[in-house]
Each structure stands twice: as C-alpha cells, then as structure tokens.
Backbone as CSV, one residue per row, in Angstrom:
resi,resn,N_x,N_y,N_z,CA_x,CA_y,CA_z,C_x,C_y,C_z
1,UNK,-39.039,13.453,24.883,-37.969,14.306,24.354,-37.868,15.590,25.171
2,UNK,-36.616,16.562,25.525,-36.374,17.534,26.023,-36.376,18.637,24.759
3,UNK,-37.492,19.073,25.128,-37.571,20.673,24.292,-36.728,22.339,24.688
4,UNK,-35.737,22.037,24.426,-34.495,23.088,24.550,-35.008,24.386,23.829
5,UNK,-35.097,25.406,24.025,-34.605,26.547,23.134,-33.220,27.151,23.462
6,UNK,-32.592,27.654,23.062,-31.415,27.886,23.625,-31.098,29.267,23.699
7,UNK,-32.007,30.127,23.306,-32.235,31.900,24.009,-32.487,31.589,24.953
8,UNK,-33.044,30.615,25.694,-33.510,30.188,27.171,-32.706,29.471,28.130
9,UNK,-31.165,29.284,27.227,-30.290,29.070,28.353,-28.920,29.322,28.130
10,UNK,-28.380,29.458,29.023,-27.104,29.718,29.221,-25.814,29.401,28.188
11,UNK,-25.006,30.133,28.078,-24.176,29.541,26.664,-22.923,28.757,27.215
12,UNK,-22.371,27.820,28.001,-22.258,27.140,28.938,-22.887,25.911,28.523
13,UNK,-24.088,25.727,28.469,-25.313,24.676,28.537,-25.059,24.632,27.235
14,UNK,-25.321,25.413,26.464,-25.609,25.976,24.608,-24.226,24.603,24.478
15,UNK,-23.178,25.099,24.413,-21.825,24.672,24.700,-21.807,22.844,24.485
16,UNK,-22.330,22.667,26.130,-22.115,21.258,26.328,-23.193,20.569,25.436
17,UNK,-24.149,21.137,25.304,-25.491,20.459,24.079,-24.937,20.417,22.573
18,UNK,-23.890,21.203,22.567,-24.076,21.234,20.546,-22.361,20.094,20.801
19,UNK,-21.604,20.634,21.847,-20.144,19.532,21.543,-21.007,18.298,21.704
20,UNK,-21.725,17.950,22.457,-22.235,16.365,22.764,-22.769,15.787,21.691
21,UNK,-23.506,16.692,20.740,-24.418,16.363,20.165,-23.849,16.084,18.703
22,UNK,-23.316,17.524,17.918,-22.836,17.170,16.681,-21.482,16.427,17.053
23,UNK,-21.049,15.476,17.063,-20.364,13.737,16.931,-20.122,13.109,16.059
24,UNK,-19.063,12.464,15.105,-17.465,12.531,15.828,-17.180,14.338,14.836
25,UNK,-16.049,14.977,15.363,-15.820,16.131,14.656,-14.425,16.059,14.102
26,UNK,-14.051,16.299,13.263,-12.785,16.539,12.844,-11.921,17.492,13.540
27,UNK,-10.697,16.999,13.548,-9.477,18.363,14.668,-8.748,18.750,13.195
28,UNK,-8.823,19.953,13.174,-7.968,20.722,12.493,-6.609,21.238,13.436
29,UNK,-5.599,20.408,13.609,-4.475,20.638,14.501,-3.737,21.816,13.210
30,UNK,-3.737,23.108,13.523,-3.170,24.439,12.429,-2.075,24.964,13.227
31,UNK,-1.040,25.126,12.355,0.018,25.915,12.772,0.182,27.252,11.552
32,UNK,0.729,28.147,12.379,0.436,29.682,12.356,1.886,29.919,12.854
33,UNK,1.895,31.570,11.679,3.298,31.805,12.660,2.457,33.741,12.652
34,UNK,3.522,33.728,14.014,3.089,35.219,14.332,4.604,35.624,14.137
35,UNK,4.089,37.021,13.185,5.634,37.917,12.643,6.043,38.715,14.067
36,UNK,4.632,38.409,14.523,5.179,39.798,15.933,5.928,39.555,16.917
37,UNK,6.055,37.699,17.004,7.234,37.402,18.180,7.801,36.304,17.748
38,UNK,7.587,36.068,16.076,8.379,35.539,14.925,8.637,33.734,15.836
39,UNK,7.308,33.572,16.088,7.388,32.020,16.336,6.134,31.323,15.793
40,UNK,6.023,30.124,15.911,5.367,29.208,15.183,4.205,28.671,16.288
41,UNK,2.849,28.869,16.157,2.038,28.469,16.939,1.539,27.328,16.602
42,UNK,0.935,26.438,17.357,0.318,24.873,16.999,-1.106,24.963,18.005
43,UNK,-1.830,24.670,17.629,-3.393,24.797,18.390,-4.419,23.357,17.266
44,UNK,-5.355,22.497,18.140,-6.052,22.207,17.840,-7.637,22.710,18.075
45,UNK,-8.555,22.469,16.699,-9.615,23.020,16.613,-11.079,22.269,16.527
46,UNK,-11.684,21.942,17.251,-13.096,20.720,16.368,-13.932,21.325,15.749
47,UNK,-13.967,22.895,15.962,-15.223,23.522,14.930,-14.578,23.799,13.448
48,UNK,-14.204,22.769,12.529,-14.000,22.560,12.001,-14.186,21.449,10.459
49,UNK,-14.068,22.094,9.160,-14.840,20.767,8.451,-14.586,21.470,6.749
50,UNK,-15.049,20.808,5.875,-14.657,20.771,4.425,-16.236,21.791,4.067
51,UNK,-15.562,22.803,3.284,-17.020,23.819,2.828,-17.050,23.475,1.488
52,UNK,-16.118,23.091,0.198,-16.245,22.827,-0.957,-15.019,21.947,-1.243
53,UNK,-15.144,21.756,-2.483,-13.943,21.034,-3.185,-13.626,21.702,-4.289
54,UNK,-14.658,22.617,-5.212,-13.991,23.591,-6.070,-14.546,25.040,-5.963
55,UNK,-13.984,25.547,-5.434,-12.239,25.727,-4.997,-12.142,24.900,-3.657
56,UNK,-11.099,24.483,-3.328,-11.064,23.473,-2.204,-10.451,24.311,-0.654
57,UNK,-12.020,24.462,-0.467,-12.044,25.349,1.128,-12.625,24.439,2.167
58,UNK,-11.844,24.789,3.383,-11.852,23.964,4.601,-12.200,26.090,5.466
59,UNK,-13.085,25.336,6.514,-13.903,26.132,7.637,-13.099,25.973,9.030
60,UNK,-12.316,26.982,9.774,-12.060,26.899,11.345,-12.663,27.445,11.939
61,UNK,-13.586,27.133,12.820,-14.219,28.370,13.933,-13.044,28.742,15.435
62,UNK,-12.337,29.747,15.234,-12.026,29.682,16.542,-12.547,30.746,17.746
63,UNK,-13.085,30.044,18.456,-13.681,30.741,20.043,-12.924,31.779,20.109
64,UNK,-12.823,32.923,20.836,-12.382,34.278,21.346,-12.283,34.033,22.748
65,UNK,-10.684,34.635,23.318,-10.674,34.645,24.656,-12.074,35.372,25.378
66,UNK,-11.729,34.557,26.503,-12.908,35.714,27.433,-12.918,37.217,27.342
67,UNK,-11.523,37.860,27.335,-11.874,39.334,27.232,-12.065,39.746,25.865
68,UNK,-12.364,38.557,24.901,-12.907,39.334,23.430,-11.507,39.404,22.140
69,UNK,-10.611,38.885,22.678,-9.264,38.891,22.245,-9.194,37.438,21.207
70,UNK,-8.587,37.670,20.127,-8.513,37.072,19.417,-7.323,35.796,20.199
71,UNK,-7.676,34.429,19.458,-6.720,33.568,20.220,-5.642,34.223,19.134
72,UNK,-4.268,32.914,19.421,-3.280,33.186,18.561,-3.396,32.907,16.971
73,UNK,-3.929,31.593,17.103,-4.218,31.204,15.735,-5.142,31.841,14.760
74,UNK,-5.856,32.727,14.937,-6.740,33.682,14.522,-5.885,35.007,14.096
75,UNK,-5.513,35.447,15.282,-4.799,36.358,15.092,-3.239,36.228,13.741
76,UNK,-2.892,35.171,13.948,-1.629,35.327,12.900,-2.135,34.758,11.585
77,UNK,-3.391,33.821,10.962,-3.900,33.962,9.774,-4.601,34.883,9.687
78,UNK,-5.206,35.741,10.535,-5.790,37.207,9.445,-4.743,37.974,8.908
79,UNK,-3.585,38.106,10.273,-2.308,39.196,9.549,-1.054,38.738,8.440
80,UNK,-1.213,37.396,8.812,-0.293,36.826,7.802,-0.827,35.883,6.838
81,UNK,-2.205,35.608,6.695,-2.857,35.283,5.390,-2.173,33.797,5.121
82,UNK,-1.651,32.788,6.601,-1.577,31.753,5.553,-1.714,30.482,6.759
83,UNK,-1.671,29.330,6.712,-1.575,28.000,7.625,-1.551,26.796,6.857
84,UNK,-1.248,25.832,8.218,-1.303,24.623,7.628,-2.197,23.731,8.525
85,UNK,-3.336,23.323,7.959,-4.013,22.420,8.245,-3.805,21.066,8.300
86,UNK,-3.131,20.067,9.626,-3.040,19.113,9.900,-4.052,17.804,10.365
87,UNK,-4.065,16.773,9.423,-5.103,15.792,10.377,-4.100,14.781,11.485
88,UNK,-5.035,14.871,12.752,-4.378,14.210,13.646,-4.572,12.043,13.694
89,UNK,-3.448,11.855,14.169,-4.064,10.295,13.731,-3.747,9.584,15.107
90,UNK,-3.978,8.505,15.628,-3.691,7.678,16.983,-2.766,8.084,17.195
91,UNK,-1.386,8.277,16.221,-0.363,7.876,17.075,-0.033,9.389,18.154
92,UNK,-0.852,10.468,16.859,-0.281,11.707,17.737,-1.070,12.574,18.509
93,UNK,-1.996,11.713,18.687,-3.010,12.422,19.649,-2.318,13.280,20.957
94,UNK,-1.454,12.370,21.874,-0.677,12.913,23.228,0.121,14.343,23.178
95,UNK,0.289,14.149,21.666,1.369,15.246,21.281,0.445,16.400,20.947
96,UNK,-0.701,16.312,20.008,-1.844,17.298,19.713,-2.665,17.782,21.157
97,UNK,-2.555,16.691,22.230,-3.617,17.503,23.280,-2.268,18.523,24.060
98,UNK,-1.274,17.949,23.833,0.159,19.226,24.517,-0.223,20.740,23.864
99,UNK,-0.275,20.397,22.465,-0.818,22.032,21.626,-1.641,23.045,21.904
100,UNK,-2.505,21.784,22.849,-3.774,22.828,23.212,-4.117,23.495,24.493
101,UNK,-2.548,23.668,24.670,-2.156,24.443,25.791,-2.242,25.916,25.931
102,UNK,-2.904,26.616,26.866,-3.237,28.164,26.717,-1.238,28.824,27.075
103,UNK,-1.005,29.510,26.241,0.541,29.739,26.223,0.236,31.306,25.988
104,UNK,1.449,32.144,26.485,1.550,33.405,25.918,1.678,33.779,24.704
105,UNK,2.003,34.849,23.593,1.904,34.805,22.269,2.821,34.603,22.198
106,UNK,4.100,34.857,23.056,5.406,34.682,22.591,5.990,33.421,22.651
107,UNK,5.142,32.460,22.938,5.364,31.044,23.212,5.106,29.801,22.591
108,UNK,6.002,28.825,21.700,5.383,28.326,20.648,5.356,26.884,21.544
109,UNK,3.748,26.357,20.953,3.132,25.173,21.769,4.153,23.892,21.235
110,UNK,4.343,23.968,20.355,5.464,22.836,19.527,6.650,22.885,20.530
111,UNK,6.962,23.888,21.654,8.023,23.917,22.591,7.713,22.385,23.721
112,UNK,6.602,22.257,23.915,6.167,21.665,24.968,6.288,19.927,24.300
113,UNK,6.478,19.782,23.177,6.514,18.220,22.500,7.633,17.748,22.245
114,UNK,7.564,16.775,21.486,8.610,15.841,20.369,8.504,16.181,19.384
115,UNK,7.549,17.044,18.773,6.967,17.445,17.159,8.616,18.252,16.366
116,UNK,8.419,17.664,15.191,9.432,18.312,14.010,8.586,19.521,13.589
117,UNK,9.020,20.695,13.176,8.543,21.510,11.984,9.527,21.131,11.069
118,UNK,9.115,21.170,10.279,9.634,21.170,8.275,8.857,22.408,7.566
119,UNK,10.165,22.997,6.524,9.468,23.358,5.643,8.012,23.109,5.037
120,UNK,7.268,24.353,4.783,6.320,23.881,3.898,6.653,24.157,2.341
121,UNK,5.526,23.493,1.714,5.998,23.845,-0.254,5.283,25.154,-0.535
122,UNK,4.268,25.313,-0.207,3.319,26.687,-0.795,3.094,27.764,-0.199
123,UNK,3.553,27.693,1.130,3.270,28.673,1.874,4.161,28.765,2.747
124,UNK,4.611,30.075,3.795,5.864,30.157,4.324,5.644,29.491,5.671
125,UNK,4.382,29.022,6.607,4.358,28.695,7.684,4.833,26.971,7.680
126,UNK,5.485,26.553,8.535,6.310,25.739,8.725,5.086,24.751,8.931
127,UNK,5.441,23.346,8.448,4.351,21.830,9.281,4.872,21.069,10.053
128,UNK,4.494,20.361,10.303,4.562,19.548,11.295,4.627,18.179,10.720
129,UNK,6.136,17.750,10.769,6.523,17.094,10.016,6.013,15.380,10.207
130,UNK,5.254,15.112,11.594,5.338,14.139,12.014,3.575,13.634,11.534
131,UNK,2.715,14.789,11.001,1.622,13.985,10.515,1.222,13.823,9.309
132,UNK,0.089,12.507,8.940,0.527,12.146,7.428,-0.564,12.893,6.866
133,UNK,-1.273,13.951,7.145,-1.797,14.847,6.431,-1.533,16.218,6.310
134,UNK,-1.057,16.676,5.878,-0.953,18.138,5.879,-1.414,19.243,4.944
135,UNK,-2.480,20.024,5.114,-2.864,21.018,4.020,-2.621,22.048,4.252
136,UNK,-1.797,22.534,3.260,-1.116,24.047,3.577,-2.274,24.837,2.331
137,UNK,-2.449,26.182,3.034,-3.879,27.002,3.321,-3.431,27.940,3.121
138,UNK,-4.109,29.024,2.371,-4.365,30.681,1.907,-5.137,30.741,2.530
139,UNK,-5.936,31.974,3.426,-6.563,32.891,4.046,-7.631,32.978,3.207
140,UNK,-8.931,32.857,2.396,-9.895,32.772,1.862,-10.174,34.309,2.299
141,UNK,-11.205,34.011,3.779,-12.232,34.869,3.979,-11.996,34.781,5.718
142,UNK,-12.254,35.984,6.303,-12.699,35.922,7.405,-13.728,36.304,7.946
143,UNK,-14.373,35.871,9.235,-16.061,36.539,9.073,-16.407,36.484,10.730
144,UNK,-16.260,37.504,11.400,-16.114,37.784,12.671,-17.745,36.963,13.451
145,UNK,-18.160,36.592,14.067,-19.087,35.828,14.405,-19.532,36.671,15.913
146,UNK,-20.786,36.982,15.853,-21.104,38.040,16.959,-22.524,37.426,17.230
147,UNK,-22.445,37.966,18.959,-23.526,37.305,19.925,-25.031,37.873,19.676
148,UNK,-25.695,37.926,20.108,-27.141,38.722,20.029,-26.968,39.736,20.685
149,UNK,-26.013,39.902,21.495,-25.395,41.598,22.054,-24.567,42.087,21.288
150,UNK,-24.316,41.609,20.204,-22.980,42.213,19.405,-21.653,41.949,19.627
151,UNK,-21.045,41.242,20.682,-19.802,40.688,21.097,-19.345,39.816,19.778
152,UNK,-18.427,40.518,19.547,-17.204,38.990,18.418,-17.409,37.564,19.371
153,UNK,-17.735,36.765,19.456,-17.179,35.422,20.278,-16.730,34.641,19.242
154,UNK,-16.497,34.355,17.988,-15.844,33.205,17.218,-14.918,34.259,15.774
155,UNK,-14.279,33.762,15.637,-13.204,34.382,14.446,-13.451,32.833,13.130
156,UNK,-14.649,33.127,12.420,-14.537,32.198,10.827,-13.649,32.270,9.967
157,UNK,-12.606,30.972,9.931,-11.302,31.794,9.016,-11.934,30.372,7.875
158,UNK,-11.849,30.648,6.746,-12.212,29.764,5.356,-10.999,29.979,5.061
159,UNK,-10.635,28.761,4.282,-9.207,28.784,4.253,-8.898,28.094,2.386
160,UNK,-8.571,28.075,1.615,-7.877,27.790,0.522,-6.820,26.636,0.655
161,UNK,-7.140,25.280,-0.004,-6.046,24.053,0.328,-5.453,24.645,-1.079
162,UNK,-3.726,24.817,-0.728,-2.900,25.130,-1.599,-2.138,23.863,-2.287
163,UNK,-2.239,23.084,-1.434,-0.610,22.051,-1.348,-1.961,20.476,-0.645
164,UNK,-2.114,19.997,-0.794,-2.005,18.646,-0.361,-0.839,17.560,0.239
165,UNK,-0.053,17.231,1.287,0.819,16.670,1.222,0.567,15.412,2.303
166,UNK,0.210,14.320,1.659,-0.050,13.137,2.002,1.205,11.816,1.930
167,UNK,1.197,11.386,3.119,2.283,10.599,3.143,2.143,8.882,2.637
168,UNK,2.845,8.533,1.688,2.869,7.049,1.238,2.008,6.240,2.134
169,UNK,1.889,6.221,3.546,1.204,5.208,3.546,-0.175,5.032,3.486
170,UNK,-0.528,6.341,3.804,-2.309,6.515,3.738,-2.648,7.189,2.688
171,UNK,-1.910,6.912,1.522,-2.299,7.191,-0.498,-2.191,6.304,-1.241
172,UNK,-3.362,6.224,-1.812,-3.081,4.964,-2.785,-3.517,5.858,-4.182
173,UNK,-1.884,6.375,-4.585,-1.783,7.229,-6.063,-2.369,7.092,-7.345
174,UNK,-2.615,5.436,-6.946,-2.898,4.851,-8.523,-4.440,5.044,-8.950
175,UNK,-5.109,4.707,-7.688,-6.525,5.019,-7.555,-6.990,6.475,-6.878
176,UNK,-6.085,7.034,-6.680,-6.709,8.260,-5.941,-7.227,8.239,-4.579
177,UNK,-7.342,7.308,-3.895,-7.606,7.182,-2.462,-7.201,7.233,-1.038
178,UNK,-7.646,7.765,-0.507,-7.076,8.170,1.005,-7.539,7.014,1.685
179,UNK,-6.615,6.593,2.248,-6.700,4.955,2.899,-6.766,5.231,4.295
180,UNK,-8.118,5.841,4.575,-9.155,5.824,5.906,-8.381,4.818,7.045
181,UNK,-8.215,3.302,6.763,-8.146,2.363,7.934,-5.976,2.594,8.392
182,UNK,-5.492,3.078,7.020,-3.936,3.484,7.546,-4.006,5.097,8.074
183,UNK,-4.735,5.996,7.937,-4.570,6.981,8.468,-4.784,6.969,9.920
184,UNK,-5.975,6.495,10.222,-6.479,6.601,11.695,-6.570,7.639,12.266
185,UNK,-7.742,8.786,11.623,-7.761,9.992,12.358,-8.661,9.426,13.834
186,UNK,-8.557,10.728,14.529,-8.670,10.865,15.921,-10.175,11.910,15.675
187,UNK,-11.277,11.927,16.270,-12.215,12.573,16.307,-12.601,13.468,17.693
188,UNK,-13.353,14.613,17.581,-13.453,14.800,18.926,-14.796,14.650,19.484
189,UNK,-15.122,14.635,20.402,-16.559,14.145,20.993,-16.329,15.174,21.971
190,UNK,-17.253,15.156,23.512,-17.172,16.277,24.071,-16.330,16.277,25.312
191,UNK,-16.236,17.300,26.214,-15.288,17.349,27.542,-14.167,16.878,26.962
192,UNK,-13.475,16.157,27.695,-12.084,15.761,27.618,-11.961,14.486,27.074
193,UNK,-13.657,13.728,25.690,-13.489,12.556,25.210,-13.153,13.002,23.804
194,UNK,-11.956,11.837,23.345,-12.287,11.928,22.075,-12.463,9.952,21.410
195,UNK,-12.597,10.640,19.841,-12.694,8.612,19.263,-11.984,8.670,18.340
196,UNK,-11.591,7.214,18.298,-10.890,6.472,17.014,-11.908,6.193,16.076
197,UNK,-11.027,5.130,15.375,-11.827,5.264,13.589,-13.402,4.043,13.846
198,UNK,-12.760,3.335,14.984,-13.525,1.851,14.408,-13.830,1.421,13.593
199,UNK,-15.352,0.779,13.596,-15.316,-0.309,12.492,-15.801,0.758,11.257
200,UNK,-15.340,0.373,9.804,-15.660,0.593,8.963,-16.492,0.116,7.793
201,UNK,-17.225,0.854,7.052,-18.598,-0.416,6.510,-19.159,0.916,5.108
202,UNK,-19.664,0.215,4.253,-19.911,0.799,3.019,-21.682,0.832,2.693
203,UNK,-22.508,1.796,2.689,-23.539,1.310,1.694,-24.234,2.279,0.844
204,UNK,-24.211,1.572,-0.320,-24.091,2.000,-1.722,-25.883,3.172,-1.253
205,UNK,-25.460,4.047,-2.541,-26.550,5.250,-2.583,-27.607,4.485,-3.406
206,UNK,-28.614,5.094,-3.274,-29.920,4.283,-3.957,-29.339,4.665,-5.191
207,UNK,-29.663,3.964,-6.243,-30.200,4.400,-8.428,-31.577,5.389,-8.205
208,UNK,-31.130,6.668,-8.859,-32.439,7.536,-9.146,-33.353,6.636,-10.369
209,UNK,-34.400,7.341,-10.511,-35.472,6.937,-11.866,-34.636,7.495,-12.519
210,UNK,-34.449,6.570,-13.970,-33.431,6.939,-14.719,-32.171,6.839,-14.930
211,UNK,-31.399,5.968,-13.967,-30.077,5.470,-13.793,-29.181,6.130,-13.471
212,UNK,-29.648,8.017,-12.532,-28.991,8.609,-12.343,-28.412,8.238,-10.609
213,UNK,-27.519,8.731,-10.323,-26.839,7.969,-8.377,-27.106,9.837,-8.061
C-alpha cells in the first residue's frame, strides 16, 4: 500500500487522489441567475451530494478561481439566495459538459447549447427544461472553506429542496419511486472520465437481534 499524507504533498496531487478515489459522484448541473448582468448561469459540480432529508438539504462545494474570486455560481446564490439543482442523465451529458465552460459573468453558458430555460414553480431562477430532475433550492447556509494559510479555496453552499419536479417517466407516483434504470444519471469519475448507470442489483440489510432492519 502507498502511505500518502497529504500536508506532504502538493494540492494538485491532493486533487487527482481524492477525484480518483471518492467514485462515482453525483453532478449537480445548477443554474443561477446574476441580478448584476441579469442573466442565467448553468455550471456543473461533482463536489456534491444529499446532507439530510428532514429538512431536505443537498451540499455544493464550489472551487474558487485562482485569484480567490468567487466562481459565478457561488457568487449569484449567496446574493440572490436561490437555484436549481439539476440531475444530469445520458442523453444530456454533451450539453452539460458545454456548461462547464469558463465564460465571463456577463455570459450565460446555456448560450453555447440547445438547452430550454422554463419557468421555475418556487423560486425565481429559471430550469432547464430539458432534464427530468429538477430541484429548485433556497440558500440554507454558506460556509467559506479555507486552506491551512487561511485562503477561501471552496464556497459550501447547503441548499433547501423547495420544489421537486420530476418528469413522468422516471416516477412511479403510485409507489413513490424514482425509477433509477429510466433516469440514467451520468456520474463523474476523474480527469475528463465520467460513468453511466450499469448494471443494477439489490441486497437486502441484515435483521438486527430483535427484528429490528
């Protein structure tokens, strides 16, 4: 085994060891609008993931430019307190890696696609009409994330699911279930790989002493 500490190396290295390692990750593809050049931003995220269900909060980490500058998507949910959290699926992967284009602020990444915005129901930032998950999000908490020198490098935005809006084919209403094999999210892995769903498989949790699961 390779015995890493990682005060002992480079954050670069830090980087390529933790994307490689924690596997498959969820993309939080979030759109944001900035009042300041009154357009609609689209960015995908993998430091990303579910913190509770009551109250039902979802976690974004987003990185900080090199000079310490908040990206866009950071920047317009702290000042405008709201987003929509999209899951990405096969079909729109081509269209989600266009998003994750470094653009000026005044420049909305949804310019560069085929993507619809639509209204949202709960919140004023617009979705993206073309994926079948969409969670439109209140601003929870933010929690600035700083180096062992004190540098901001990550912006923690916790976010509040307001709205659920799941499309007919990957809901099954009657039972309550999110139909995993019709959604087909997209995962990210590291560098420039990501994965599909593959095979899928079930196994049951042990019975505690006592007949408790």
């Amino acid at each position: 085994m390779h015995n890493l500490n990682p005060q002992e190396l480079d954050s670069k290295l830090v980087y390529k060891l933790m994307t490689g390692t924690i596997v498959p990750r969820p993309i939080a593809w979030v759109t944001s609008f900035s009042r300041e050049h009154d357009v609609v931003n689209a960015a995908p995220f993998s430091y990303f993931n579910m913190v509770s269900s009551d109250p039902p909060l979802v976690a974004i980490s987003v990185v900080r430019r090199p000079d310490g500058q908040m990206k866009d998507t950071a920047r317009n949910v702290t000042e405008h307190g709201e987003l929509v959290v999209h899951i990405c699926d096969e079909s729109l992967v081509e269209e989600m890696n266009r998003t994750a284009a470094m653009l000026p602020p005044g420049k909305s990444e949804i310019d560069l696609t085929k993507l619809t915005l639509i209204d949202s129901d709960a919140v004023s930032v617009p979705s993206i009409a073309e994926a079948k998950v969409r969670l439109e999000c209140r601003l929870e908490s933010h929690l600035p994330i700083k180096s062992d020198d004190e540098r901001v490098t990550h912006d923690l935005l916790i976010a509040r699911i307001l709205r659920f809006q799941l499309d007919e084919s990957i809901y099954d209403a009657e039972h309550g279930y999110v139909l995993t094999e019709n959604l087909r999210p997209v995962a990210r892995l590291a560098g420039s790989e990501y994965a599909e769903l593959g095979r899928l498989f079930k196994i049951e949790r042990p019975v505690q002493p006592g007949g408790g699961v």
